[in-house]
Steps between C-alpha positions, in 0.01 A plus 500: 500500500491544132489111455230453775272717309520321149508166588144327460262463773434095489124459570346200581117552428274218638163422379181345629468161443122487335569614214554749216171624455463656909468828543882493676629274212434725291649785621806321561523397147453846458775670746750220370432574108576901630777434678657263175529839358741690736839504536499540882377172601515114439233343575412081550120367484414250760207367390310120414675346221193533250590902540539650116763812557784647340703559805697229697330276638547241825234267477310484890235189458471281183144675389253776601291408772197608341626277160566185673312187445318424787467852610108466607642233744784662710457503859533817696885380635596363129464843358655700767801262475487598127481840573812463753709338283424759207622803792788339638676405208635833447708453898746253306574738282544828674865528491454580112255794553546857695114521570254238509134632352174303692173531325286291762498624871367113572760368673730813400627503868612113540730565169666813627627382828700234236610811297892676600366762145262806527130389400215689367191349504218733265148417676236370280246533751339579834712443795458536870693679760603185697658396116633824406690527829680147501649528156596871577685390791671246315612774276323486190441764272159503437322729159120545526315620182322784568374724810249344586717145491779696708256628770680517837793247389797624506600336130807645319315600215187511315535381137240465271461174293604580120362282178667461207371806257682411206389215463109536519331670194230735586181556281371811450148354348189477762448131573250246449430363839585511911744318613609397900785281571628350815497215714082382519469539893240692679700833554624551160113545422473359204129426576452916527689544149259197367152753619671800390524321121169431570368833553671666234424217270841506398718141388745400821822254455587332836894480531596267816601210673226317681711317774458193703399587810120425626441879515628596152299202342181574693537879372549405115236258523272732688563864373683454160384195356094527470539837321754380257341569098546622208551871640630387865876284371720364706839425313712322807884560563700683204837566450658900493475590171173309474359695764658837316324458199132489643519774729670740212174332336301623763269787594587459856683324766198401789704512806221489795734351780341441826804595680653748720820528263873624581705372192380630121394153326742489223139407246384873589841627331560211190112668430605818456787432288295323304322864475187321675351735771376320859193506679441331831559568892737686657888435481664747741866448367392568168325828668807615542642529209416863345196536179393170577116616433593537138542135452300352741152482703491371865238479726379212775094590353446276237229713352796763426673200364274395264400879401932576440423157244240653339668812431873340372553716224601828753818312533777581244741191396814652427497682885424175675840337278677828622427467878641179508792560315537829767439259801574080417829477296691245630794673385450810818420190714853414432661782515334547911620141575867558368531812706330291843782237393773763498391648776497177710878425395641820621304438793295815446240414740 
């Protein structure tokens, strides 16, 4: 028994395929730099081959989707073979690993039934009953993110995403400017943080990726680009510790999502670490975390929106850099998913 509990938990954690900017890249990248640092657990990276990580790492697909040449020109079936081939690689490997870690619930199902090891898949995103219910009854142990995410799935826990604290430097000193950052579709409402910079006659730095699609290109074109100016910036795609250094830069993070969310956007967090406060609509995961008026204003009026802008200074740096360091360190994230792992190999559930 004694020899059960101290030998290493082998983990084989597989990423999306896009890429490691994502919003579920980047909180593997995260998890796997936390769990690097314990002793209970070994953990392997299956990820694209352009992945940059310390941990082992099993190459899944030569490059990134989202960094391949030719990307704009994929079909609909050439990606999802991509995508397939990134997921599956981890089956011919499974003998080497106690638990096998899923970050996609696309096509999370077909990859279990090939699986003899315990999986845990962490959703990323909304999922429907008819979903839910075919990879539960294949067994999988699924992790929502919040409440809200959880709803009436029966998931095996709720863990929060974590960010890597230590490695973001707040500032203390009010910002210059707004700032939003995400990808530049309609419900990410980038348009409502452009007439909120507007009102408030405050500067506004665009952070996103435009896409290819028709309907991302007809809303840049449409509802970003003709206000673009001297006050009104867009600064495209940038890298972490890019984005890190203007929103510490900041006066606040715009986040005016036109969205019913369940999962805490990990920009609303790397903000506050920063010690930037947010303003923008509601974020009911992030409602339940305790004091969270103290660092942020929400509110689906965008006159309130615009009047929270207006009156920044109410917000004190240093608490918004504690509240995330109280609620986002990927280092607790780590410590819940070692105990789910332990728990699913005495076969606790």
């Amino acid at each position: 028994m004694i020899e059960i509990m101290l030998k290493k938990i082998k983990i084989a954690m597989v990423a999306p395929s896009f890429g490691q900017t994502g919003g579920p890249e980047i909180v593997v990248k995260n998890l796997v730099n936390a769990l690097l640092k314990r002793t209970e657990v070994d953990v392997t990276l299956f990820a694209p081959a352009d992945w940059k990580i310390k941990s082992k790492h099993i190459p899944t697909i030569p490059k990134s989707i989202w960094n391949m040449k030719g990307f704009k020109d994929q079909t609909e079936y050439f990606r999802r073979n991509l995508i397939l081939e990134n997921i599956l690689k981890v089956s011919s490997y499974q003998d080497k690993f106690d638990i096998i870690h899923l970050h996609s619930y696309r096509y999370a199902y077909a990859v279990a039934t090939l699986l003899k090891k315990p999986c845990v898949l962490t959703l990323h995103s909304k999922i429907t009953k008819q979903e839910f219910d075919q990879m539960k009854k294949i067994g999988i142990y699924a992790v929502a993110q919040s409440k809200a995410h959880k709803k009436n799935f029966k998931t095996v826990a709720i863990i929060n995403n974590g960010i890597e604290i230590d490695k973001i430097k707040p500032s203390f000193i009010k910002g210059t400017y707004l700032i939003t950052a995400g990808r530049l579709l309609e419900n990410k409402g980038i348009d409502l943080a452009i007439k909120i910079a507007q009102e408030t006659k405050k500067k506004l730095l665009i952070f996103g990726r435009i896409g290819v699609g028709e309907d991302r290109q007809k809303y840049f074109h449409e509802k970003i680009k003709p206000f673009l100016n001297d006050q009104i910036i867009y600064m495209g795609e940038a890298s972490q510790n890019k984005l890190f250094f203007y929103l510490k830069n900041a006066e606040a993070l715009l986040f005016p999502i036109r969205a019913n969310l369940s999962i805490c956007p990990l920009i609303v967090m790397e903000s506050l670490a920063c010690g930037t406060p947010v303003i923008g609509c509601r974020v009911r995961p992030f409602e339940e975390l305790s004091e969270w008026k103290k660092v942020a204003y929400l509110s689906e009026n965008i006159d309130e929106l615009i009047k929270a802008t207006v009156s920044i200074e109410k917000f004190d740096r240093k608490k918004c850099r504690e509240f995330a360091e109280k609620h986002s360190d990927s280092s607790v994230m780590a410590d819940k998913y070692i105990k789910l792992y332990e728990k699913i190999i005495k076969n606790k559930f």
